[in-house]
N, CA, C and O of each residue as an XYZ file, in Angstrom:
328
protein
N     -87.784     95.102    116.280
C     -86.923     96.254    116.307
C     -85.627     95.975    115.583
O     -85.223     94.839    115.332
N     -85.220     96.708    115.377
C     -82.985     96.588    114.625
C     -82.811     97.276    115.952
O     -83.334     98.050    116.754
N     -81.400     96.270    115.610
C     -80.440     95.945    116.681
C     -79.259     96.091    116.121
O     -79.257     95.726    114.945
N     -78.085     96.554    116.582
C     -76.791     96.082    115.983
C     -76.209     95.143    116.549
O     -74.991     95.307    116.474
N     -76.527     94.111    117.153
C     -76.239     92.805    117.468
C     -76.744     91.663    117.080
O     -77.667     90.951    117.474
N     -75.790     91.604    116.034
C     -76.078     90.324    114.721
C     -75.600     89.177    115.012
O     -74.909     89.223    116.030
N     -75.719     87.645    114.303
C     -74.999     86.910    114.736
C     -74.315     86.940    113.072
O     -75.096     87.628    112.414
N     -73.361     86.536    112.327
C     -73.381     86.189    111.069
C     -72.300     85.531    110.955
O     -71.164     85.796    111.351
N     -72.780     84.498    110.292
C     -71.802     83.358    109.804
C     -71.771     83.057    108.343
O     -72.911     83.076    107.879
N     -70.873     82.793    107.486
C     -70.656     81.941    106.218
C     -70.454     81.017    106.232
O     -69.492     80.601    106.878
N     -71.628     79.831    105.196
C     -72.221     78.950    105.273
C     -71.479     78.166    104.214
O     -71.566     78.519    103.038
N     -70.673     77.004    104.608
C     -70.317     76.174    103.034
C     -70.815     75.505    102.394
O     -70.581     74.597    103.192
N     -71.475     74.890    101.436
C     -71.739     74.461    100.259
C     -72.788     73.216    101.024
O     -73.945     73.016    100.654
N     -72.322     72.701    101.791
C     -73.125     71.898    102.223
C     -74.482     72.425    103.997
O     -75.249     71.842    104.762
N     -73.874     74.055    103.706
C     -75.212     74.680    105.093
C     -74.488     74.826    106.386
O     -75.061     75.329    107.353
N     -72.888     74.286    106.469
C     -72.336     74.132    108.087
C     -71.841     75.586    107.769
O     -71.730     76.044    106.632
N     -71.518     76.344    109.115
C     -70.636     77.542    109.378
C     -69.463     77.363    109.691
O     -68.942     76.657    110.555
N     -68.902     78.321    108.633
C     -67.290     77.881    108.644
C     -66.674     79.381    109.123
O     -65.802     79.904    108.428
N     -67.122     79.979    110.225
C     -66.777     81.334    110.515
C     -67.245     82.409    109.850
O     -67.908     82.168    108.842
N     -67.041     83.736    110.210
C     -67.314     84.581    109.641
C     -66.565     85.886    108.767
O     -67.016     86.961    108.372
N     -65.105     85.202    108.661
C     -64.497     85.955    108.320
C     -63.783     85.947    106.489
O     -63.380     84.809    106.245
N     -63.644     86.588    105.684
C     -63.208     86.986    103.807
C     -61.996     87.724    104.028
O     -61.709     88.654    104.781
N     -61.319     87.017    103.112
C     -59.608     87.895    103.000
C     -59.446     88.014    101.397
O     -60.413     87.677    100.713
N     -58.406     88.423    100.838
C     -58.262     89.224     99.505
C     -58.285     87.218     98.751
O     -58.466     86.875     97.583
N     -58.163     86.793     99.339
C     -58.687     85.002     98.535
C     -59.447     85.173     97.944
O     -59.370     85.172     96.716
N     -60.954     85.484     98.916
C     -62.034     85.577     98.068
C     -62.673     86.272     97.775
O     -63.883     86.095     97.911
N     -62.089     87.554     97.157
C     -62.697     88.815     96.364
C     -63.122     87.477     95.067
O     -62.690     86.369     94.749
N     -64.241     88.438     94.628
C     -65.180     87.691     93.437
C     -66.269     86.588     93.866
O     -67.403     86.591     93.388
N     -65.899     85.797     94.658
C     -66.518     84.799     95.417
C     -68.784     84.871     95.765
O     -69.380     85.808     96.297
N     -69.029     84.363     95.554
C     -70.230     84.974     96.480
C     -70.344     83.604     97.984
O     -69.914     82.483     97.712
N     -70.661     83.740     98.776
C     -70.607     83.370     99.951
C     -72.045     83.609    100.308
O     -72.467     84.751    100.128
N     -72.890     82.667    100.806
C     -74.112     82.247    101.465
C     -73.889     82.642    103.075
O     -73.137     81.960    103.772
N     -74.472     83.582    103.507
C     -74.124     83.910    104.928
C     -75.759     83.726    105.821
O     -76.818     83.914    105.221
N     -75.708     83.342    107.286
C     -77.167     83.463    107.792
C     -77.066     84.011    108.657
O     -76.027     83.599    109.172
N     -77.585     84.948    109.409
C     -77.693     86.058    109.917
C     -78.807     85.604    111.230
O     -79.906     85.137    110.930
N     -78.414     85.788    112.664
C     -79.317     85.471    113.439
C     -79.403     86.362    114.520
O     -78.503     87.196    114.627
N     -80.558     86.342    115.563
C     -80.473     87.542    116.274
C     -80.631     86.854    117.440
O     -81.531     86.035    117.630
N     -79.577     87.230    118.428
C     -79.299     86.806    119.475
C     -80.434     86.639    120.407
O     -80.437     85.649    121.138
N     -81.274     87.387    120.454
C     -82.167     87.726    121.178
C     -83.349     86.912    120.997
O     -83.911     86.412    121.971
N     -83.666     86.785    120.094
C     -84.939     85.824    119.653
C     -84.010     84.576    119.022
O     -84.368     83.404    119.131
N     -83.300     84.806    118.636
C     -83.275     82.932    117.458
C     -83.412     83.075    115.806
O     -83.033     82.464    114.807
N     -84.112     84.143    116.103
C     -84.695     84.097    114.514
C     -83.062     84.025    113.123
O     -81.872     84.333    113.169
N     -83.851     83.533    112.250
C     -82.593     83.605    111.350
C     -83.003     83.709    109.723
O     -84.046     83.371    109.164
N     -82.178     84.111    109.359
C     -82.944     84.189    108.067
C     -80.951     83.974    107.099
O     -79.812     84.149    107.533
N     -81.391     83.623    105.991
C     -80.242     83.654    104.561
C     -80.122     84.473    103.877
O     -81.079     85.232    103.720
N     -78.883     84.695    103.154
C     -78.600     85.127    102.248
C     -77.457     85.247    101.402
O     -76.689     84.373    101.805
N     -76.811     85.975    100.253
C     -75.856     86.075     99.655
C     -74.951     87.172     99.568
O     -75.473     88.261     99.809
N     -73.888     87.182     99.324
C     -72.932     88.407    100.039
C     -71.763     87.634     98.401
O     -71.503     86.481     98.056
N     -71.342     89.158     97.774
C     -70.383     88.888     96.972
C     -69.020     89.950     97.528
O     -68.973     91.168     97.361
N     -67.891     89.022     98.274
C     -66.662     89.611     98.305
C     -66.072     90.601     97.279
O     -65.666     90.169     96.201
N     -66.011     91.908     97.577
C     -65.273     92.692     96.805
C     -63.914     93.606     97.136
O     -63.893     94.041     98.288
N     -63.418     93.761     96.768
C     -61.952     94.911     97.408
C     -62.224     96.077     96.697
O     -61.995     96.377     95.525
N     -63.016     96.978     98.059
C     -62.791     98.280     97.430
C     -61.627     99.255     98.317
O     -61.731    100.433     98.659
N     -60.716     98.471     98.496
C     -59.626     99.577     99.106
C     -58.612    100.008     97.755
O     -58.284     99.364     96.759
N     -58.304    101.313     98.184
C     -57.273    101.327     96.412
C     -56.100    100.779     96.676
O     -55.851    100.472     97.842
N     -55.015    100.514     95.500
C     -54.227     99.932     96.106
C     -53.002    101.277     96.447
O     -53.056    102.483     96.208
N     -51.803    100.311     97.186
C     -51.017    101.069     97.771
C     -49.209    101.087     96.700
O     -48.388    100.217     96.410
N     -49.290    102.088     96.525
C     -48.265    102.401     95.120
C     -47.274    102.637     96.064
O     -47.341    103.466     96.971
N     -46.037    101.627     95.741
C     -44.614    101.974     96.409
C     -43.454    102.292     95.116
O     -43.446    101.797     93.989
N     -42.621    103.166     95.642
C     -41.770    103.454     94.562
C     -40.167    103.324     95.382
O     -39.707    103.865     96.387
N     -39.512    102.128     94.197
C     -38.254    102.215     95.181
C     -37.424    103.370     94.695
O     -37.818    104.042     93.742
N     -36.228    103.645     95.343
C     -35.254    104.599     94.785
C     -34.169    103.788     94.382
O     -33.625    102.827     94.926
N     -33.904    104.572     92.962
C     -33.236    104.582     92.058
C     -31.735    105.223     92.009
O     -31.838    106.430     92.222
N     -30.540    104.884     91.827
C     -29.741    106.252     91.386
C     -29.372    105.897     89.718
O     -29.269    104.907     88.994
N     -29.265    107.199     89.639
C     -28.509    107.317     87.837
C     -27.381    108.448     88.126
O     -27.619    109.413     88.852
N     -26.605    108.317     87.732
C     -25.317    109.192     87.548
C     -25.379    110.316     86.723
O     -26.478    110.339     86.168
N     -24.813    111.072     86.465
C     -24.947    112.114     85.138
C     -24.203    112.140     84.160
O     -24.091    113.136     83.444
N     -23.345    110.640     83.910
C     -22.561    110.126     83.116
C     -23.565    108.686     82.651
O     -22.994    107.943     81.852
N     -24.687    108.343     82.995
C     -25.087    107.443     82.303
C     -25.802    107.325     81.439
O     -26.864    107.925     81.274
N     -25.312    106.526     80.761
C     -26.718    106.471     78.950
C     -27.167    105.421     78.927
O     -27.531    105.117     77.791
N     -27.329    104.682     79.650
C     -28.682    103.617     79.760
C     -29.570    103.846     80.825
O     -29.541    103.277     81.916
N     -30.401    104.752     80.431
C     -31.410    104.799     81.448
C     -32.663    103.858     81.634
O     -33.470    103.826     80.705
N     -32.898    103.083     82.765
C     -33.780    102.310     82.695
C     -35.393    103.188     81.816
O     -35.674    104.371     81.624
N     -36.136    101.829     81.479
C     -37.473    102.964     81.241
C     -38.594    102.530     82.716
O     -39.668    103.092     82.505
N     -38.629    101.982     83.651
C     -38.834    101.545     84.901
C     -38.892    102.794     85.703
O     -37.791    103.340     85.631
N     -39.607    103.377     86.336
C     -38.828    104.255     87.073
C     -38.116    104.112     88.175
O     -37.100    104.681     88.575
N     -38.939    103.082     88.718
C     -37.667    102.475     90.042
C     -37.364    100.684     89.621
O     -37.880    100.263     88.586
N     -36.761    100.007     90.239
C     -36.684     98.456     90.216
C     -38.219     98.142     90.314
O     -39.080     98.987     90.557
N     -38.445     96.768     90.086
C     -39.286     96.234     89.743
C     -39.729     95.447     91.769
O     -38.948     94.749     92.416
N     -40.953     95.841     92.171
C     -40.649     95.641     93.540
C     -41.244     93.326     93.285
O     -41.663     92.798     92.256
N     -41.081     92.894     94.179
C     -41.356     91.551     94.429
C     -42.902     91.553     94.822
O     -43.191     92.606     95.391
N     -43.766     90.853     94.711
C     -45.139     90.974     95.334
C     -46.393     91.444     95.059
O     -47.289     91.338     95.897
């Protein structure tokens, strides 16, 4: 039967489980994961490639300009850090 009670772990290079958790590190990555079912034991392998499909998040700082100034940045806000 399917179940939604999986076990799944990612497997390092040498077969041990090193948890189950991917952060924006390893977008691109492919990762060997094994998948087991609590219930029986059974287990089986496979491959999983990290991707980021969240969009990203656009911040805009504020700016002032005067109505006496003639150097206007071409930036529209400062340049943020990060």
């Amino acid at each position: 039967g399917c179940y939604d009670d999986y076990i799944v772990e990612i497997l390092n290079q040498f077969g041990f489980p090193i948890g189950n958790t991917v952060c924006c590190n390893n977008v691109g990555e492919i990762k060997t994961v094994r998948v087991t079912d609590p219930d029986t034991g059974n287990k089986c392998w496979g491959t999983i490639m990290v991707k980021d499909k969240l969009p990203p998040v656009i911040e805009c700082n504020d700016i002032n300009i005067s109505c006496t100034e003639t150097n206007i940045p071409n930036e529209p806000a400062p340049a943020l850090a990060g």
